[in-house]
N, C-alpha and C positions, 0 to 999 in steps of 0.2 A: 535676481534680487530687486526691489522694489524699495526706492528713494522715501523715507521720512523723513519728517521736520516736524519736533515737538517743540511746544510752547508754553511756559506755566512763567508767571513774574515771578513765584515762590522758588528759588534754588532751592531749597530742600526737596521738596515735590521733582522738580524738573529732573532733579538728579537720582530720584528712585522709580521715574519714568524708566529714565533713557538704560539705567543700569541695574535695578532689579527683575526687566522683564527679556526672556531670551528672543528676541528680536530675528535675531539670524536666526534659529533653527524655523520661524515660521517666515520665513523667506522675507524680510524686510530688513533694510541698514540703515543706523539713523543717521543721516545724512549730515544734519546740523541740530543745535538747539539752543535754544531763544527762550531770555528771559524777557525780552521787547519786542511785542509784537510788531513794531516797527520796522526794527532791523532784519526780524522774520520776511518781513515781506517783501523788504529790497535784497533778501538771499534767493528766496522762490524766485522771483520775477527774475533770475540773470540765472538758473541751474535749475534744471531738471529733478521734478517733485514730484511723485506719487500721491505721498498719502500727506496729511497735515493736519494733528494731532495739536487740539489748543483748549488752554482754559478759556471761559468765557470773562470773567471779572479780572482786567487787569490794566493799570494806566498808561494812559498815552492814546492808546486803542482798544476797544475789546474785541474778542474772537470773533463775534458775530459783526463785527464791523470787518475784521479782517475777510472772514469768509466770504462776505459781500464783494470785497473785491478779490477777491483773487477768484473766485467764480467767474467775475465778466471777463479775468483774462486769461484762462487756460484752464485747461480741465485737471483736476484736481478731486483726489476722494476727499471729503473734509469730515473731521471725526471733532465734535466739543465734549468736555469734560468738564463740571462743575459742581461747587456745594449746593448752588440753589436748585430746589425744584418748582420754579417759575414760569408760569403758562405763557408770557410773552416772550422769554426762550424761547423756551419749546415751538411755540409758534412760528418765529421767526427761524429757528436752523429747518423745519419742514418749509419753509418758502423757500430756503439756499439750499435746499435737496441735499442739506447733512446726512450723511450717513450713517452718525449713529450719535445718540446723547446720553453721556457717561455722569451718573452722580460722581462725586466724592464719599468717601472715599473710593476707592477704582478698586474692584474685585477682581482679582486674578482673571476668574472663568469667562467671564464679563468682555473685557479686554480683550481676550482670544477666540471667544467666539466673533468677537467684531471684525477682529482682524483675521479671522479665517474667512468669512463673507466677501473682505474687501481684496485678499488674497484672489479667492475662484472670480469676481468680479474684473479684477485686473487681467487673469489669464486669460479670461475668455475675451476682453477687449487684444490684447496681444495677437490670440488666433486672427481675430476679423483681420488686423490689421496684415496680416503675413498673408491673408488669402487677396489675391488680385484681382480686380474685378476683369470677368472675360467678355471679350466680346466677340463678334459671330465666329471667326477665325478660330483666335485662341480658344475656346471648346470644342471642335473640333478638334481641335490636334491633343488634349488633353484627355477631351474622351478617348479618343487612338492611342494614345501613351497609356490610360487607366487600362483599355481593351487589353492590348498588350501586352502590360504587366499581369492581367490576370489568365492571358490565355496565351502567352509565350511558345509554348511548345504544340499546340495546333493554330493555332493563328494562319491564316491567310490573305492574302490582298483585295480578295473577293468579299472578304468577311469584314 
């Protein structure tokens, strides 16, 4: 499973975020949720965050101010959601390498498809990280263990 953190100042919204969409079944748990992007950020910055699902329009901070920072400080998928369709958005979540830019209202299909993207994005960062890097040695003896495994019952020391 894979840490979220939603963000909408609207408790209405926030609350048909985090509980009218089946989360767990596409491998995500929402970890926390934040009506102040503020306090958002001092939750990320101390506990391990995956994905980070945030309106753009909201005070104190806005989304694109937040995803500005939490980019410099750890990797992070960042997804914004908003009513406007505004080019200096738009603009600016392609500068913070957002992952995806969601109108309002948020359509089911919309939403799942983004988040099956960030899903196989995630898993496949997981593989790299699981795979060690080798070096002259350690290939060696991995290529022999692969040999091995595949040729078990004729294998020789000569081979």
């Amino acid at each position: 499973m894979y840490n979220l953190v939603i963000i909408d100042d609207e408790q209405k919204i926030l609350d048909g975020m985090v509980n009218l969409f089946p989360w767990e079944e596409i491998g995500f748990t929402v970890a926390a949720q934040f009506t102040s992007p503020v306090k958002a950020e001092e939750y990320i910055q101390k506990n391990p965050v995956d994905v980070v699902l945030t309106d753009i329009e909201m005070p104190g901070m806005n989304g694109l101010e937040l995803c500005s920072r939490l980019s410099k400080n750890r990797p992070v998928k960042l997804v914004l959601f908003s009513s406007y369709q505004n080019y200096r958005y738009l603009r600016s979540a392609i500068q913070l390498s957002v992952v995806d830019y969601i109108l309002k209202p948020v359509k089911y299909s919309e939403l799942l498809s983004c988040f099956a993207r960030i899903r196989e994005a995630l898993d496949g960062e997981r593989e790299k990280e699981t795979e060690t890097p080798r070096g002259y040695y350690e290939k060696i003896v991995a290529d022999t263990v692969e040999y091995l495994n595949r040729n078990y019952q004729n294998a020789s020391l000569e081979e």
